[in-house]
MIKEVEX-471183 format. One record per residue: chain; x, y negated, z negated of N, C-alpha, C in turn. Coordinates in steps of 0.001 Angstrom, whole numbers, plus 500000, padded with zeros to 6 digits. Example, Ala and Ser with C-alpha at 12.3 -4.5 7.8 and 13.67 -1.06 7.14 Angstrom:
2
DOKE chain    n_x    n_y    n_z   ca_x   ca_y   ca_z    c_x    c_y    c_z
DOKE     A 513190 505690 492200 512300 504500 492200 513200 503300 492200
DOKE     A 512850 502250 492920 513670 501060 492860 512900 499970 492130
END
This chain:
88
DOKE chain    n_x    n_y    n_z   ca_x   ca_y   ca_z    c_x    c_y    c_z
DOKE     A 921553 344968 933487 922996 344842 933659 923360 344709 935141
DOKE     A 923009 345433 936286 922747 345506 937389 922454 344261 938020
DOKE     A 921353 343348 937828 921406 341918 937938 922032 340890 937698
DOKE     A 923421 341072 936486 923779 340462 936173 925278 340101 937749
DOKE     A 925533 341400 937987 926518 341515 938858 926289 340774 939934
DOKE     A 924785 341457 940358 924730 340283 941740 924512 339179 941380
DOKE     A 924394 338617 940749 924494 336829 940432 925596 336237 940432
DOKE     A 926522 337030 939564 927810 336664 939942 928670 336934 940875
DOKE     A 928735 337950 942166 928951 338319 942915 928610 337078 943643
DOKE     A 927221 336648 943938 926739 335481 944796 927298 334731 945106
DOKE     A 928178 333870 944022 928908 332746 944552 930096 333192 945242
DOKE     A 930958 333806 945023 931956 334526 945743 931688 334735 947330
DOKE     A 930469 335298 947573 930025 335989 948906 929963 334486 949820
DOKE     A 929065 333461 949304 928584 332489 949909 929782 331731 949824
DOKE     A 930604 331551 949459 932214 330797 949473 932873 331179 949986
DOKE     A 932932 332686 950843 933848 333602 951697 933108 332922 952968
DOKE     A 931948 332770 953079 931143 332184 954651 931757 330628 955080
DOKE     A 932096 329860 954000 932774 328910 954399 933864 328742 955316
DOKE     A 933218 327789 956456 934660 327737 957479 935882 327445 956780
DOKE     A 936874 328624 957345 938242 327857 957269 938637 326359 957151
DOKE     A 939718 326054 956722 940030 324898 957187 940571 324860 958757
DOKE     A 940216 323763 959511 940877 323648 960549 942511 322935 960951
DOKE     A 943042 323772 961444 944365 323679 961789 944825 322677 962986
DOKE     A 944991 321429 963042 944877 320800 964076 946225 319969 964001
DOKE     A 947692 320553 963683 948860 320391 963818 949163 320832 965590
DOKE     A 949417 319503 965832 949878 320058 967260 951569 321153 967747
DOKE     A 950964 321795 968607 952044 323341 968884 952502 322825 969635
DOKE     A 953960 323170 969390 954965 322828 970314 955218 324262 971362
DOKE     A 954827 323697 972634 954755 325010 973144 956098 325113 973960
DOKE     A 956958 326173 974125 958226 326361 974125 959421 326208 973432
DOKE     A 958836 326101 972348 960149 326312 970858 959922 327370 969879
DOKE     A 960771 328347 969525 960310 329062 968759 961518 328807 967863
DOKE     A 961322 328718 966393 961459 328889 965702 962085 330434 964886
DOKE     A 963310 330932 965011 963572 332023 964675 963859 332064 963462
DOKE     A 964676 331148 962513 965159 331039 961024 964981 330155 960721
DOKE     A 965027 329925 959138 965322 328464 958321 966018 328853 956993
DOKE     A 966762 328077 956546 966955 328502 954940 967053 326610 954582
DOKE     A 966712 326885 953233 966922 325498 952672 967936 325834 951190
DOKE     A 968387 324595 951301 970016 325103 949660 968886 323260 949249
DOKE     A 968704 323543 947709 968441 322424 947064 969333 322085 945983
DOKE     A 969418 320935 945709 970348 320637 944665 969594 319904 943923
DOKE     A 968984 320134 942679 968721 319710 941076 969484 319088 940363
DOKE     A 968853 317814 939824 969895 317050 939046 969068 316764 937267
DOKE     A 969686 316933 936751 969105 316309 935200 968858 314865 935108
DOKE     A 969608 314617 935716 970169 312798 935282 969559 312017 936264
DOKE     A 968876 312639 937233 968011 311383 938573 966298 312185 938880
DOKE     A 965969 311766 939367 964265 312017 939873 964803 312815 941352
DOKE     A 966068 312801 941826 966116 312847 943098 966320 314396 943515
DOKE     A 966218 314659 944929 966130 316132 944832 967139 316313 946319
DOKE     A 968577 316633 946620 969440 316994 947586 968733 317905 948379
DOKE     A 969167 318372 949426 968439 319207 950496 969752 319456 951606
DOKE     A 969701 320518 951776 970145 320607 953458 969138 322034 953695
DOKE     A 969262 321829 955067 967798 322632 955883 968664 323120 956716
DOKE     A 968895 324368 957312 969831 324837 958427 968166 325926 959432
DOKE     A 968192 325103 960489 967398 325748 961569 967841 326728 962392
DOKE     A 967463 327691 962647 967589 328226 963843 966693 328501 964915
DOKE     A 966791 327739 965997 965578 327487 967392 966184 327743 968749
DOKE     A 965531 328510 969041 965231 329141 970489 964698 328446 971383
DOKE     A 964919 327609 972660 963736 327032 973218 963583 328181 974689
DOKE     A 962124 328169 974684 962034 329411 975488 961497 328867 976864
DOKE     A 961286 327562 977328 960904 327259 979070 961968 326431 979039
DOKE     A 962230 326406 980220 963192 325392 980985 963086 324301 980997
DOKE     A 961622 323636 980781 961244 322066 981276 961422 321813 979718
DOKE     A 961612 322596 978407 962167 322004 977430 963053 321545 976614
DOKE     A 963933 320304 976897 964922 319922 976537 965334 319364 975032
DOKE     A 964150 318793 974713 964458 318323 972921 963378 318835 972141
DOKE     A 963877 318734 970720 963586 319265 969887 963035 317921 968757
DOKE     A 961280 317842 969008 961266 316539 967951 960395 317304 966922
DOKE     A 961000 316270 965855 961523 316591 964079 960470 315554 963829
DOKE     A 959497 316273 962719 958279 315259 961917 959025 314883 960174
DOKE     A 959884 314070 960332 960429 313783 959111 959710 313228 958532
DOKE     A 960051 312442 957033 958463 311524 956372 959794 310367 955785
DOKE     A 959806 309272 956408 960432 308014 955865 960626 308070 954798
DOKE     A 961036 307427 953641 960615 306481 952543 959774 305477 952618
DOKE     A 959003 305535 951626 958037 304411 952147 958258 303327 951205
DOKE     A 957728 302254 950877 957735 300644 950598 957523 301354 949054
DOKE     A 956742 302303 948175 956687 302410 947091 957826 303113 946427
DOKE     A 959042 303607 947357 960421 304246 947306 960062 305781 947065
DOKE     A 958937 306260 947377 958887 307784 947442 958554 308172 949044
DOKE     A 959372 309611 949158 959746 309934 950337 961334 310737 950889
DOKE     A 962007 310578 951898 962673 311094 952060 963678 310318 953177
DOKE     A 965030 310512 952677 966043 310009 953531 966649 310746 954113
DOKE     A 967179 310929 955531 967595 311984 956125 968791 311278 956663
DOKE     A 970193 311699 956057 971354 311466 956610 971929 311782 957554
DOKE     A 971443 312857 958389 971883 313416 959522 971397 314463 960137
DOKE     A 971064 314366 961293 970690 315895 962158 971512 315998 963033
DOKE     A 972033 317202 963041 973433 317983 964372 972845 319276 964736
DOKE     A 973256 319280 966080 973116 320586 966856 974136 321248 966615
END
């Protein structure tokens, strides 16, 4: 019974040794990020999905003046995202 455990234990152990994934999103260094909330709006009648995103950002050095946004287009197959407006 005793043998049975470490066998199955095994794969677990040797799958914990696996590197992480690597994180190679570039850091924006001097923005912090203090809040976010998102309000979604659900519809029955469309595929489509409303959004507003309200940020709240801190920029913490001086030599940083803007704030750039990784939005995702729509693309040519019409999935994706349209962004009607960003305000400070």
């Amino acid at each position: 019974m005793g043998f049975r455990s470490v066998v199955l234990v095994l794969p677990y152990a040797v799958a914990s040794l696996a590197a992480p994934p690597v994180d190679d999103y570039p850091r924006r260094i001097g923005i912090d990020v203090e809040a976010y909330r998102f309000e979604l709006a659900l519809s029955d009648e469309s595929d489509e999905i409303g959004g507003l995103a309200t940020v709240t950002v801190r920029l913490t050095r001086g030599d940083v003046v803007e704030l750039p946004l990784d939005l995702t287009s729509k693309g040519a197959e019409g999935l994706g995202m349209v962004v009607r407006s960003v305000t400070a």
